[in-house]
TORLO-267195 format. One line per 5 residues: their letters; for each residue x, y, z of N, C-alpha, C, O, CB. Coordinates in Angstrom, 3 decimals, m for minus. Glycine has a CB too. Layout:
N
a	X:Y:Z:X:Y:Z:X:Y:Z:X:Y:Z:X:Y:Z  ...
//
This chain:
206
xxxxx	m7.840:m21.089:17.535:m7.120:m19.816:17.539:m7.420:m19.066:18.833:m8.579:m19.048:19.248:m7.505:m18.955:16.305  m6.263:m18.330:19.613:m6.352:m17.195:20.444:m6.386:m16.213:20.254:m5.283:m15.817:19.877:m5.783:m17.055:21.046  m7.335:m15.228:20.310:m7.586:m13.820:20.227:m6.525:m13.128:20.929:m6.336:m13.194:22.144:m8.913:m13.445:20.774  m6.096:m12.708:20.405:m4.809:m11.853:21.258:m5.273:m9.843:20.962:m5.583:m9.244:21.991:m2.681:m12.447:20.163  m5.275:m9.413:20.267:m6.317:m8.150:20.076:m7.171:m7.736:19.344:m7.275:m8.409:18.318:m5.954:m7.308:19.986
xxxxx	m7.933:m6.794:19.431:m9.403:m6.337:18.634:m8.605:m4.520:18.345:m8.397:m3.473:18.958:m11.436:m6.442:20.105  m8.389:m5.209:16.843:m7.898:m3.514:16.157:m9.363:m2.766:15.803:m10.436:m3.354:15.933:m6.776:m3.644:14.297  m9.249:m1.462:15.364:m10.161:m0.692:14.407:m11.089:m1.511:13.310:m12.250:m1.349:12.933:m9.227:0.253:13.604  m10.311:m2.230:13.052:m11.053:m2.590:11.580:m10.373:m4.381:11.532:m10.337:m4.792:10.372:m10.316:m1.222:9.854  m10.026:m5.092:12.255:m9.583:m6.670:12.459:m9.521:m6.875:13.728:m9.643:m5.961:14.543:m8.221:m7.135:11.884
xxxxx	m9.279:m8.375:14.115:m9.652:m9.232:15.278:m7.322:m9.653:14.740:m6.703:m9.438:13.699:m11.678:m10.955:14.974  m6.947:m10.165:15.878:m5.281:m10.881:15.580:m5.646:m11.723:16.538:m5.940:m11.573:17.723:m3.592:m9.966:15.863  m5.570:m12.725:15.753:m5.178:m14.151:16.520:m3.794:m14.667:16.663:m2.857:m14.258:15.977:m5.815:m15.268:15.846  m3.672:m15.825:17.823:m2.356:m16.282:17.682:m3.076:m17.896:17.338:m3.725:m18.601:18.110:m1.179:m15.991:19.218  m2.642:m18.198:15.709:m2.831:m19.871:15.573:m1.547:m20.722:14.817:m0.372:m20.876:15.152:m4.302:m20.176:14.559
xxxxx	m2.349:m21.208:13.621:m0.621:m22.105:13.364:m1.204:m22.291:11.850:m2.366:m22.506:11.503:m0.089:m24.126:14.529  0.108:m22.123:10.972:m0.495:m22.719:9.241:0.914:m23.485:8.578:2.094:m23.181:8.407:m1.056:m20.990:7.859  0.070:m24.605:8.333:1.302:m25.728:8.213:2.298:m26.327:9.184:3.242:m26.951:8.700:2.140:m25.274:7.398  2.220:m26.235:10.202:2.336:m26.217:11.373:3.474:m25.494:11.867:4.276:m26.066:12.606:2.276:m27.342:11.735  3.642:m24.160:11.496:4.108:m23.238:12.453:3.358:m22.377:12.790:2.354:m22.318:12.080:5.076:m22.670:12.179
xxxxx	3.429:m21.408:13.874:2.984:m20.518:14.479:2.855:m19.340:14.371:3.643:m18.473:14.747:3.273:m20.576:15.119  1.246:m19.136:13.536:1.200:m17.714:12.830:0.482:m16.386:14.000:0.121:m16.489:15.172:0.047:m17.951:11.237  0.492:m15.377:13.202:m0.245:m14.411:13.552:m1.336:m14.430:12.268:m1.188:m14.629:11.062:0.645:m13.079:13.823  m2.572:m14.108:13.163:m3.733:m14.175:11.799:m4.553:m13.000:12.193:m4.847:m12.586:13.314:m4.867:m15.767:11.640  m4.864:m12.545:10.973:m5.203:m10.715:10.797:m6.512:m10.929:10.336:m6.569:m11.203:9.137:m4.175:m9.603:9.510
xxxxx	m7.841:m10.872:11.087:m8.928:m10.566:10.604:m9.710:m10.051:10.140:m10.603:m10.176:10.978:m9.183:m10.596:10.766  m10.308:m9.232:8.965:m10.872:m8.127:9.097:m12.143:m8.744:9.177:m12.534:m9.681:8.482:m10.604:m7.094:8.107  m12.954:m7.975:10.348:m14.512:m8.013:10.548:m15.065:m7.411:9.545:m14.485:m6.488:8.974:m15.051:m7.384:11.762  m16.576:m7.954:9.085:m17.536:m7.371:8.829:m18.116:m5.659:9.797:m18.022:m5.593:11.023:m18.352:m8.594:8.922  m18.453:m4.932:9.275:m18.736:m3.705:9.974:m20.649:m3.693:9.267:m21.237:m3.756:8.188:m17.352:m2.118:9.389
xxxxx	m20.944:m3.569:10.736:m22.604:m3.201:10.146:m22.867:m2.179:9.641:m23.833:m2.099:8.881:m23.647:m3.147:11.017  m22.144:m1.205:9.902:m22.699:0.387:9.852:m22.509:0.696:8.387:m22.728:1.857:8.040:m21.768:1.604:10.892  m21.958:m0.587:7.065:m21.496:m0.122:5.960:m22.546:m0.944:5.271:m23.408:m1.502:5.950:m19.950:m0.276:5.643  m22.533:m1.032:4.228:m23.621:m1.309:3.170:m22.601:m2.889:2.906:m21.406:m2.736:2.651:m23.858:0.184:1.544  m23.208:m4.396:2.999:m22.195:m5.408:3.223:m21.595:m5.475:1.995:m20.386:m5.668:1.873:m22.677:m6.751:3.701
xxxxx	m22.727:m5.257:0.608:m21.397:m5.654:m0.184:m20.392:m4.727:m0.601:m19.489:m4.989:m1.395:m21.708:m6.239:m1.359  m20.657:m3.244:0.171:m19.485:m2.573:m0.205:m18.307:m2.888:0.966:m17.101:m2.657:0.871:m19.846:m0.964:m0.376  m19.001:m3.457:2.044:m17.850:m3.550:3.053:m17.455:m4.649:2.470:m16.259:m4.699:2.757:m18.088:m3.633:4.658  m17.742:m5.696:1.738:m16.995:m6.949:1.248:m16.139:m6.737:1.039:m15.120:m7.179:1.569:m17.247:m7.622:0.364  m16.286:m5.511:m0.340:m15.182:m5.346:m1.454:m14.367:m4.508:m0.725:m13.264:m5.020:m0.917:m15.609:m4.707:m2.941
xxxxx	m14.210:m3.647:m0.083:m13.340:m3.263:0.661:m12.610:m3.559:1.567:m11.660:m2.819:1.821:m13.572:m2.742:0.907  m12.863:m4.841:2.391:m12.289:m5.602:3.165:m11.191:m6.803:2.085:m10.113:m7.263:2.463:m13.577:m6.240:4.104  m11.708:m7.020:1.030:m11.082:m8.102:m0.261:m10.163:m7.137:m0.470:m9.062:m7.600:m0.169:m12.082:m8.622:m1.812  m10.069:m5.895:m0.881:m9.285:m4.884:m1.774:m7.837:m4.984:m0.592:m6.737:m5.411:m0.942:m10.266:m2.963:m2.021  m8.184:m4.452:0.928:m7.066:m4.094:1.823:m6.618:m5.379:2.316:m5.516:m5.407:2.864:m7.445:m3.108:2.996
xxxxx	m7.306:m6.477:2.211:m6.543:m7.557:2.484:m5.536:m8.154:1.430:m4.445:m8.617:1.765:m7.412:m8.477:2.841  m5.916:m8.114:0.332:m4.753:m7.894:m1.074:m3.770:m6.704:m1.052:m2.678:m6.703:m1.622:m5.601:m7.592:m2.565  m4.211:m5.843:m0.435:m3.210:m4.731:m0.269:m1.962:m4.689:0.750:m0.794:m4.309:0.665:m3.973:m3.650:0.060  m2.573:m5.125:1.514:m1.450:m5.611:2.709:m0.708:m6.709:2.631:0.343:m6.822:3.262:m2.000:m5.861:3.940  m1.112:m7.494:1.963:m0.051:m8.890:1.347:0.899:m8.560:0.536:1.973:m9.160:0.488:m0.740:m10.023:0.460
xxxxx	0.510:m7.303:m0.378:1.337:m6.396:m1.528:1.754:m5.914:m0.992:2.739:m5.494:m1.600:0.975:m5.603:m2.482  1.738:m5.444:0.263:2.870:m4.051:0.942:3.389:m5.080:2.189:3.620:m4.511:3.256:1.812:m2.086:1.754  3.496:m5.852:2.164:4.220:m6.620:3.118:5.253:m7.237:2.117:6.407:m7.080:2.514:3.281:m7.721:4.000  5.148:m7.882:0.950:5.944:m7.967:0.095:7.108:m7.147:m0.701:8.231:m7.375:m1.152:5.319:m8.248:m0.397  5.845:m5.658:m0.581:7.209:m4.205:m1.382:8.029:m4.228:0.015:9.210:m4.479:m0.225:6.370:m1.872:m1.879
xxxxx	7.909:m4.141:0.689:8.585:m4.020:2.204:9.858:m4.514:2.257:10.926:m3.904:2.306:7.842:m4.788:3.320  9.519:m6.239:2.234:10.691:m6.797:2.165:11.417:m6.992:1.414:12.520:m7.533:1.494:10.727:m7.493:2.428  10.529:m6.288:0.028:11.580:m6.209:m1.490:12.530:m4.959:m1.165:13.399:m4.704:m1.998:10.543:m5.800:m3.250  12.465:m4.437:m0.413:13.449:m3.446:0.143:14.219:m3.389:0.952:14.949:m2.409:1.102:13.142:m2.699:0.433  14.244:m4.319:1.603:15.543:m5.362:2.479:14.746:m4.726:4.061:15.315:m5.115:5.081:17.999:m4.695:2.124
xxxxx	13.436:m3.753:4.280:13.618:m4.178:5.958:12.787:m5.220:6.251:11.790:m5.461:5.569:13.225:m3.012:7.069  13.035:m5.710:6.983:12.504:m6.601:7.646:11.030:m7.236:8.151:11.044:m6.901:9.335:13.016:m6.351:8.320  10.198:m7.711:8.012:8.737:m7.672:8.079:8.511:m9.616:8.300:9.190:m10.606:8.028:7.949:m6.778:6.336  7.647:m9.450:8.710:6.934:m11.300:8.813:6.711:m11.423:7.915:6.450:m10.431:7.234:5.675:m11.897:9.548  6.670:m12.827:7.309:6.448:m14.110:6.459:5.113:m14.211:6.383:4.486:m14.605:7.366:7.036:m15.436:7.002
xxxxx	4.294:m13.777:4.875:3.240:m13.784:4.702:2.753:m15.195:4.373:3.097:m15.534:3.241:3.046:m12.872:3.916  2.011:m16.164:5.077:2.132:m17.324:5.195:0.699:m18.194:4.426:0.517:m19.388:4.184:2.396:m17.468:6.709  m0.100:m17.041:4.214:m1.663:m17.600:3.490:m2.433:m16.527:3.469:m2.558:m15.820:4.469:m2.593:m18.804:4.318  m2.975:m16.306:2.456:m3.651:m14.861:2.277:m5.349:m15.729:2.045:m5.202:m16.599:1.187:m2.832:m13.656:0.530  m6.329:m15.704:2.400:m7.513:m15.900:2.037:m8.303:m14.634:2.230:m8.605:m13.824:3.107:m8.005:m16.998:2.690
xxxxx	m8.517:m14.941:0.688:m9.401:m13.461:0.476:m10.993:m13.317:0.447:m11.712:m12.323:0.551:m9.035:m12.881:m0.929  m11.269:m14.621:0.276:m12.751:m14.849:0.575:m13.626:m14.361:2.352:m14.617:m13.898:2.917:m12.798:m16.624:0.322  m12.115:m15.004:2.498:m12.617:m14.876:4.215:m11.923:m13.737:4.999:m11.771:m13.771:6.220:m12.197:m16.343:5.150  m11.481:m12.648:4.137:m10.412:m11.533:4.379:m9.238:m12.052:5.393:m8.936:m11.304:6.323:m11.172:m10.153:5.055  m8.749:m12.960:5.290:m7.721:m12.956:6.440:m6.142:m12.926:5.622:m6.095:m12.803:4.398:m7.968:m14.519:7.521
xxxxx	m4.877:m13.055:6.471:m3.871:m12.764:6.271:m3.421:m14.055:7.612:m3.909:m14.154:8.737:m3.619:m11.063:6.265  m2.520:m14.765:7.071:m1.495:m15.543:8.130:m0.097:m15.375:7.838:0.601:m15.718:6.884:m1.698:m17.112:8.155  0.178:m14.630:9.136:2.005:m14.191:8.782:2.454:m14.879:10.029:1.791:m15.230:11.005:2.624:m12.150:8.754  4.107:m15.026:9.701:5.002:m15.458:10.906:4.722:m14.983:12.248:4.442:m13.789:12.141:6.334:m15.063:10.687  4.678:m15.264:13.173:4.641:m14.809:14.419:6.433:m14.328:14.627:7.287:m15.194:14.817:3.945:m16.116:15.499
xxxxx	6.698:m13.170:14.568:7.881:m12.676:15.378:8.046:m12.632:16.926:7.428:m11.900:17.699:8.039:m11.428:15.019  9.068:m13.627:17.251:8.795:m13.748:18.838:10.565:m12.204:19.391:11.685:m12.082:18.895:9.150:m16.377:19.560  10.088:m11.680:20.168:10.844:m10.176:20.676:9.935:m9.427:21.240:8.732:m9.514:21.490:11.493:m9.210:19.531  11.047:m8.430:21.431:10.332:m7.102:22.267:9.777:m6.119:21.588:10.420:m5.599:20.676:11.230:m6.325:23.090  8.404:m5.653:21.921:8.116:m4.600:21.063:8.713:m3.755:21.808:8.870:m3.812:23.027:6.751:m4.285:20.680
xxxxx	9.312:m2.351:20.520:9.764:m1.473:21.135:9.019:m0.235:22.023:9.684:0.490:22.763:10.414:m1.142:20.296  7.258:m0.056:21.821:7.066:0.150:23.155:7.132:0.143:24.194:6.965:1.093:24.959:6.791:0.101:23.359  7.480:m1.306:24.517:7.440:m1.787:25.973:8.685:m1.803:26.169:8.951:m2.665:27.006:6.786:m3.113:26.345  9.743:m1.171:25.738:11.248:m1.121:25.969:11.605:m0.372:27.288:10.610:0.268:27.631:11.971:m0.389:24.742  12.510:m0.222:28.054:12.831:0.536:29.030:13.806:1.286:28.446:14.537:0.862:27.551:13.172:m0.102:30.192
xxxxx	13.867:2.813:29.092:14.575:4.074:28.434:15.919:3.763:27.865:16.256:4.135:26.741:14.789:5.239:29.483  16.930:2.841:28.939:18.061:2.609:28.486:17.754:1.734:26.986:18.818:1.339:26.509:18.897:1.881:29.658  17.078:1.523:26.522:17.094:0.941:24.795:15.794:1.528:24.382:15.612:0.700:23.490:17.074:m1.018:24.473  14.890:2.181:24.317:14.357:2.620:23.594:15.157:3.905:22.601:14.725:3.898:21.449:13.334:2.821:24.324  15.959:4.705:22.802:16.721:5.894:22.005:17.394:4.661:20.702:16.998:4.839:19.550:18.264:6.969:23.271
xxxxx	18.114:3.794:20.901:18.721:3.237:20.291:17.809:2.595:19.010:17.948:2.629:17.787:19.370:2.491:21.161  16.770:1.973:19.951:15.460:1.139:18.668:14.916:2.361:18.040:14.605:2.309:16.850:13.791:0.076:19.476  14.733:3.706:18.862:14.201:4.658:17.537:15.173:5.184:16.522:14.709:5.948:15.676:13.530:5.981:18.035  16.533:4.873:16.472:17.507:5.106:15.604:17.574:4.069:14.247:17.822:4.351:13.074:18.733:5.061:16.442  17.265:2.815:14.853:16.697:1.752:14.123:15.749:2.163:13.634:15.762:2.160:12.403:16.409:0.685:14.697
xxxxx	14.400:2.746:14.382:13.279:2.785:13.119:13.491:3.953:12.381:12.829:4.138:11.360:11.684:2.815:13.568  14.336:4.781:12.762:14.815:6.097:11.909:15.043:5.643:10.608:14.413:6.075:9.642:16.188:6.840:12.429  16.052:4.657:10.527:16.841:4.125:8.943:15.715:3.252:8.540:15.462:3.250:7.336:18.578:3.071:9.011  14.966:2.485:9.341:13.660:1.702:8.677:12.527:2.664:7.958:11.717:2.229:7.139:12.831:0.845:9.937  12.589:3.912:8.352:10.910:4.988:8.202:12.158:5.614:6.776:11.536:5.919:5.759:10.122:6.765:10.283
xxxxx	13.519:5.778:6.675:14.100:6.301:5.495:14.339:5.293:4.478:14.376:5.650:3.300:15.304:6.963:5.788  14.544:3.801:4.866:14.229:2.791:3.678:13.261:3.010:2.887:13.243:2.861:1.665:13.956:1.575:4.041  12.208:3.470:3.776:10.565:3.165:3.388:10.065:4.128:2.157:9.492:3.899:1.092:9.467:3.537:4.844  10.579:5.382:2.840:9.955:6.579:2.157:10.819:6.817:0.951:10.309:7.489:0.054:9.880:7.913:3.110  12.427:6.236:0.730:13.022:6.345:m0.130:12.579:4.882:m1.375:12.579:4.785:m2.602:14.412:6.545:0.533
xxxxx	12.312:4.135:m0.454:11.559:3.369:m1.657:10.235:3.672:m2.374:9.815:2.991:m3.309:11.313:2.156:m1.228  9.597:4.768:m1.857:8.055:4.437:m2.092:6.936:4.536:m0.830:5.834:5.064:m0.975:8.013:2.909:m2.603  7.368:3.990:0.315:6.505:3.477:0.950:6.140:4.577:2.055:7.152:5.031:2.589:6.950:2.170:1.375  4.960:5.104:2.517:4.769:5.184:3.841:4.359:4.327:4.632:3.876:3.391:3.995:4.184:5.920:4.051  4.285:4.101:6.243:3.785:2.819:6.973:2.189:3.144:7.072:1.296:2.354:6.767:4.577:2.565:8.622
xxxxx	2.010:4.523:7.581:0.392:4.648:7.650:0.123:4.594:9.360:m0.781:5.234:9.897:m0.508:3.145:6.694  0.980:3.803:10.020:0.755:4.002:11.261:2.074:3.771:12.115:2.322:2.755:12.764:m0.352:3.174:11.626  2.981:5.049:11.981:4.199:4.569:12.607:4.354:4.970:14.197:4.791:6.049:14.595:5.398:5.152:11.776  3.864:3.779:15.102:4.559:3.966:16.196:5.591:2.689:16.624:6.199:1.869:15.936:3.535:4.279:17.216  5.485:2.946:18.336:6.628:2.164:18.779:5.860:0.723:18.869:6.581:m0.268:18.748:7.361:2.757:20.293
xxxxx	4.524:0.530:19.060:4.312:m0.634:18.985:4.184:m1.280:17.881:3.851:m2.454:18.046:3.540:m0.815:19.546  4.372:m0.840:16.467:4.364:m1.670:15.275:5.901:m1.662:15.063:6.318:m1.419:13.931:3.420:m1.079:13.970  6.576:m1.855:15.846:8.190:m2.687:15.649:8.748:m3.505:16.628:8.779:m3.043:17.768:9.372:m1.733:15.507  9.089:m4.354:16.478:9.695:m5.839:17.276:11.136:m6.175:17.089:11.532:m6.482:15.965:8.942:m7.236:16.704  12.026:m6.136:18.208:13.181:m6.348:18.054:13.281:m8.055:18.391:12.720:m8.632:19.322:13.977:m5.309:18.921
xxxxx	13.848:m8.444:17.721:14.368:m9.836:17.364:15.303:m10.352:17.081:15.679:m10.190:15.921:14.036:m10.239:16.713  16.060:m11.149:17.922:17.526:m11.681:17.421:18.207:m10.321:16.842:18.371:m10.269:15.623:17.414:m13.015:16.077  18.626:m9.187:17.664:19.542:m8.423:16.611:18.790:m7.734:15.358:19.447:m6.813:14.871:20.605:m9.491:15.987  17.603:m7.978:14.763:17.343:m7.309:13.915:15.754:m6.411:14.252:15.242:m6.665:15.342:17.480:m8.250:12.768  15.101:m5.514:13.434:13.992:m4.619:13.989:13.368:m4.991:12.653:13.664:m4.903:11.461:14.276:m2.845:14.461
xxxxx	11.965:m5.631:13.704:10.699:m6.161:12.290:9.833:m4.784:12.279:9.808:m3.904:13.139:9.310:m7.913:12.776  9.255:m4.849:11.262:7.797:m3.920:10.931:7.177:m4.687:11.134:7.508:m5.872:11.093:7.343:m3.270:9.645  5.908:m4.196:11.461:4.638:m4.522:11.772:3.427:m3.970:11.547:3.378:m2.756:11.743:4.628:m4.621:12.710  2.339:m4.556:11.160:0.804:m4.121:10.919:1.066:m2.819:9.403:1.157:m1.594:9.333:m0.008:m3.186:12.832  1.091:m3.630:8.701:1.307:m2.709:7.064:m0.368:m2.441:6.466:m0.606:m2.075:5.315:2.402:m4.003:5.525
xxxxx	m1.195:m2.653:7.291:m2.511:m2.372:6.887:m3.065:m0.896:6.474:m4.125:m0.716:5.875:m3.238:m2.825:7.921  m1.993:0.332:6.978:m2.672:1.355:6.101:m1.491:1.758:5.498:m1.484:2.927:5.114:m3.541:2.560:6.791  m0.287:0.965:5.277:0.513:1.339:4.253:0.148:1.864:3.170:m1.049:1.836:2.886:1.089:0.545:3.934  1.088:2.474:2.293:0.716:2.958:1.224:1.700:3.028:0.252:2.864:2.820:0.596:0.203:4.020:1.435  1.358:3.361:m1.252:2.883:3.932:m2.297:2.170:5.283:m2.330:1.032:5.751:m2.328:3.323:3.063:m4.310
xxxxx	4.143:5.862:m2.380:3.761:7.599:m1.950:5.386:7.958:m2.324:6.367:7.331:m1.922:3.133:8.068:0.221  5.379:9.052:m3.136:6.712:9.838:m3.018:6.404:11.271:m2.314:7.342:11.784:m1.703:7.412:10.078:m4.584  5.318:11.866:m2.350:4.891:13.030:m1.670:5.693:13.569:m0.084:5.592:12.797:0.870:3.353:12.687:m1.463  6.257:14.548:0.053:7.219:14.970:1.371:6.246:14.579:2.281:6.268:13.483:2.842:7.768:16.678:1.608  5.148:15.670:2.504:3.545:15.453:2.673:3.215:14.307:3.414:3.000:14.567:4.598:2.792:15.290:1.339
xxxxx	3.120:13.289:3.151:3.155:11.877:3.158:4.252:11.493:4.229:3.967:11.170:5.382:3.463:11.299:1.687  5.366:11.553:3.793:6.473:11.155:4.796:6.294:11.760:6.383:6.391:11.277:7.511:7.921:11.729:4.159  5.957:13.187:5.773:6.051:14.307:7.257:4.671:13.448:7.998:4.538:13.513:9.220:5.624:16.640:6.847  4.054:12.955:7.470:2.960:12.503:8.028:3.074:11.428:9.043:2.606:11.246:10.168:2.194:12.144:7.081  3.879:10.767:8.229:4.658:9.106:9.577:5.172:10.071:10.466:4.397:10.386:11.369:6.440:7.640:8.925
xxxxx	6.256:10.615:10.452:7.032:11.582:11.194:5.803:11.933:12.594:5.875:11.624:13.783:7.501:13.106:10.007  4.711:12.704:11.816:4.393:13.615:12.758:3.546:12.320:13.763:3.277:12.586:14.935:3.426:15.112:12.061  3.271:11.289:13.319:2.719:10.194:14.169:3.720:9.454:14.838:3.281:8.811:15.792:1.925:9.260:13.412  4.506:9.386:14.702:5.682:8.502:15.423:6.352:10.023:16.841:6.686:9.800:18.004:7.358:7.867:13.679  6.330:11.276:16.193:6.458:12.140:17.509:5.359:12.134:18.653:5.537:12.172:19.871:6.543:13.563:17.085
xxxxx	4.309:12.081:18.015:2.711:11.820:18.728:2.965:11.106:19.714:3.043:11.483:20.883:1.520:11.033:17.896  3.168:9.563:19.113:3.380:8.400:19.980:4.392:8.918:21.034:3.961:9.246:22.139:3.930:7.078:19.152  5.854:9.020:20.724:6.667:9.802:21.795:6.210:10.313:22.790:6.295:9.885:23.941:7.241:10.725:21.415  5.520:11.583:22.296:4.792:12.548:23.142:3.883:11.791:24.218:3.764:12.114:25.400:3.891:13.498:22.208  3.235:10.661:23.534:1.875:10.418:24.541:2.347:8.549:25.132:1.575:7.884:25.824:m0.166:10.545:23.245
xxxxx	3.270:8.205:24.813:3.428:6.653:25.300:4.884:6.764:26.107:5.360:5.852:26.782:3.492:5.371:23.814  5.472:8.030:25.904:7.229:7.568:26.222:7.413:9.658:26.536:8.165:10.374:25.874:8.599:6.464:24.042  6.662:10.060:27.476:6.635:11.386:27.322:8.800:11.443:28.231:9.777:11.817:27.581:4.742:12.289:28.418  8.835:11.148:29.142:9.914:10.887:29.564:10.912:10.957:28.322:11.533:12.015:28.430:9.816:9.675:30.279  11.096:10.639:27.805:12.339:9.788:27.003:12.031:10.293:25.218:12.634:10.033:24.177:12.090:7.594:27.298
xxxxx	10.796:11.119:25.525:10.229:12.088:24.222:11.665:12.465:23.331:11.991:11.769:22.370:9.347:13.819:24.899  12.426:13.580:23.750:13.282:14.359:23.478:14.560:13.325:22.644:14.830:13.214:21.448:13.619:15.146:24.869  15.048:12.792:23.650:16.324:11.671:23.649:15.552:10.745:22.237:16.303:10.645:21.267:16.544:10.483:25.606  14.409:10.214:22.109:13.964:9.366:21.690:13.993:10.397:20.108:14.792:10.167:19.201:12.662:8.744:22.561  13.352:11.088:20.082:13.199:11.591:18.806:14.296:12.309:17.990:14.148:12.579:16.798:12.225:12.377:18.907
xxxxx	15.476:12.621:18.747:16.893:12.885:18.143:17.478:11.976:17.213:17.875:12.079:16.052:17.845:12.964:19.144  17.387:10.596:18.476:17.988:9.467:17.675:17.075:9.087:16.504:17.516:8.755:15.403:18.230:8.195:18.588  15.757:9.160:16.818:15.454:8.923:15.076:15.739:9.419:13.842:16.101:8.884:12.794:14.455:9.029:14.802  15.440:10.882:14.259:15.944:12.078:13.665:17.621:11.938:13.047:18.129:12.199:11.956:15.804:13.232:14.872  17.922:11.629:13.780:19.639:11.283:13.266:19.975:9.992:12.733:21.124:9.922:12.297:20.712:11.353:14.487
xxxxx	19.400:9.136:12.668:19.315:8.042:12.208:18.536:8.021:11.068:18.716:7.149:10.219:18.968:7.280:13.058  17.417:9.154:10.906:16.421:9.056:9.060:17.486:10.153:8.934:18.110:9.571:8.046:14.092:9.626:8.654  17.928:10.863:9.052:18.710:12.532:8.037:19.684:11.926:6.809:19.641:12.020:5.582:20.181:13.824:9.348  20.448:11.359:7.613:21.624:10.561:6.453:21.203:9.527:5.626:21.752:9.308:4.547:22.835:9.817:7.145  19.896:8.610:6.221:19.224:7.548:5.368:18.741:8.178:4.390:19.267:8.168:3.277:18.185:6.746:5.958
xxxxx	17.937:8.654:4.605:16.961:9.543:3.755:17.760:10.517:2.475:17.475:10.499:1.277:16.155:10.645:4.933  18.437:11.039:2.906:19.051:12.405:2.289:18.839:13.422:2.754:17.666:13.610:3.076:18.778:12.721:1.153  19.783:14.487:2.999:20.061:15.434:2.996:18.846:16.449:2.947:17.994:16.824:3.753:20.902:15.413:2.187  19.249:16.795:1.263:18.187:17.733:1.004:17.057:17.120:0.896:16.098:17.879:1.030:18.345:18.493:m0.080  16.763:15.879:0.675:14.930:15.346:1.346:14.569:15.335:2.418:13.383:15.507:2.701:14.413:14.045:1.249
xxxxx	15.398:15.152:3.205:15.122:15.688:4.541:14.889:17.243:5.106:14.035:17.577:5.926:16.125:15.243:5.172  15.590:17.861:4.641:15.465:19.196:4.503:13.861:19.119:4.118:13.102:18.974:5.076:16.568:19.894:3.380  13.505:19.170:3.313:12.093:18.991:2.817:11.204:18.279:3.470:10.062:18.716:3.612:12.046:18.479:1.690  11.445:17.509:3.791:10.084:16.894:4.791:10.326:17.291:6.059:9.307:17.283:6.750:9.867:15.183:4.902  11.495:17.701:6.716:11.133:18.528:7.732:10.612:19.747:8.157:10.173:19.999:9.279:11.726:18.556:8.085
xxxxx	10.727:20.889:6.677:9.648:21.888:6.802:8.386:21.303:6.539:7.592:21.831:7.317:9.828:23.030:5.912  7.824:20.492:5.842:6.736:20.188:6.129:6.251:19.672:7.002:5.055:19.900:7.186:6.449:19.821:5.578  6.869:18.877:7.796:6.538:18.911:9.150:6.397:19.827:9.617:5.284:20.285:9.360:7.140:18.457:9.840  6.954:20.405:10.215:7.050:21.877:10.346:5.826:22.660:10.691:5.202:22.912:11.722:7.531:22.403:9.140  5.689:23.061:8.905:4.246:23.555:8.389:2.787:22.653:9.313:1.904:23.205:9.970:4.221:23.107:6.418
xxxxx	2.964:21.145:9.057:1.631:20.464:10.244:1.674:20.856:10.605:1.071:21.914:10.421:1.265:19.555:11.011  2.755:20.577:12.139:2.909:21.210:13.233:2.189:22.813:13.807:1.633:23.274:14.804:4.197:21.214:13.135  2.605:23.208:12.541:1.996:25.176:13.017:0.344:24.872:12.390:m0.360:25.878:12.488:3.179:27.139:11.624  m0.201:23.935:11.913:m1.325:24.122:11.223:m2.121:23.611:12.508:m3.066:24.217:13.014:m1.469:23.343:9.714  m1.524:22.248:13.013:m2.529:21.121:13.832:m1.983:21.357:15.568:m2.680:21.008:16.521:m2.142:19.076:13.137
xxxxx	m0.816:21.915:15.685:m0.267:21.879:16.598:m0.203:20.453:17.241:m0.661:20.282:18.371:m0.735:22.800:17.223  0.359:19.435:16.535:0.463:18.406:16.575:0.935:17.501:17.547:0.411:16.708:18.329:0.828:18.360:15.844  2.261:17.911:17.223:3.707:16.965:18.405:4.982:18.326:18.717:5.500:19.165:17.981:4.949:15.077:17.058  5.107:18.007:20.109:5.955:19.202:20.684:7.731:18.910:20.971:8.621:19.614:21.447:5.179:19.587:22.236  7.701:17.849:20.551:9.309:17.769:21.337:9.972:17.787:19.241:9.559:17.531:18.110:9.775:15.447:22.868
x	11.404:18.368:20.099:12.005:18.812:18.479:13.555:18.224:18.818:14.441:18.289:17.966:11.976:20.966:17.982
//
């Protein structure tokens, strides 16, 4: 296996299971925790993320092929999606992919789901369609609260990875979750946004 990055809390390799070409999600041991509580907590979110990679695609968006879950050894082997992440997009298509993750972040929250960490680098455009990525602090949630919360992290990202293209970028999402979402739920999770915003002074472009 190739180490390709070192997250917070896992190692991602690029290897192969059954002989195609996975992505494999590690979670490390952490010293600083008591081991057998870090066991069980590393067992719990690695079952959790196999479950929310599954509600995901039981909701028609799009996500990698969970390909071997070993829970002994906390890992996860999913499809490797080969595309562009939409971070690394140039301005002329980034507005467009955040319109895409607009209707992907209103699938989500209208099913249930928040992502837990929505930026531009946990989505991959591919053949025509926009994958999710890294469902590790996903969650089930109907709470506005909750939603405004992806929101206010996906403006963040804007703000601090794509300050240029901030404005343009966050319309099209914005207009792309209003009609997904609904109306008056939207209405609602945008004062609570809102409300963050004046609490944390969070993310600035509107």
């Amino acid at each position: 296996m190739r180490l390709l990055c070192r997250g917070a809390e896992a190692d991602i390799y690029l290897g192969e299971r059954s002989g195609r070409e996975a992505v494999i999600k590690v979670r490390r041991a952490r010293a600083y925790i008591d081991a057998s509580l870090d066991a069980r907590l590393r067992h719990a979110r690695t079952i959790r993320e196999a479950q929310m990679i599954s509600a995901v695609k039981a909701l028609g968006v799009p996500a990698p092929l969970v390909l071997d879950v070993d829970v002994r050894r906390h890992t996860i082997a999913m499809q490797r999606i080969r595309g562009t992440v939409v971070g690394t997009m140039c301005s002329s298509r980034l507005a467009a992919a955040c319109a895409g993750i607009g209707r992907i972040a209103a699938r989500l929250h209208r099913g249930g789901i928040v992502h837990g960490d929505m930026t531009t680098s946990n989505f991959v455009a591919s053949r025509g369609r926009l994958f999710v990525l890294d469902l590790g602090l996903s969650s089930r949630t109907r709470r506005d609260e909750d939603c405004a919360v992806d929101l206010r992290l996906f403006k963040e990202t804007l703000n601090s990875a794509h300050a240029a293209d901030a404005r343009e970028s966050w319309r099209s999402f914005a207009s792309a979750y209003a009609p997904a979402l609904g109306r008056q739920r939207f209405a609602r999770v945008s004062r609570t946004l809102a409300d963050i915003e004046a609490r944390g002074r969070y993310a600035t472009v509107t």
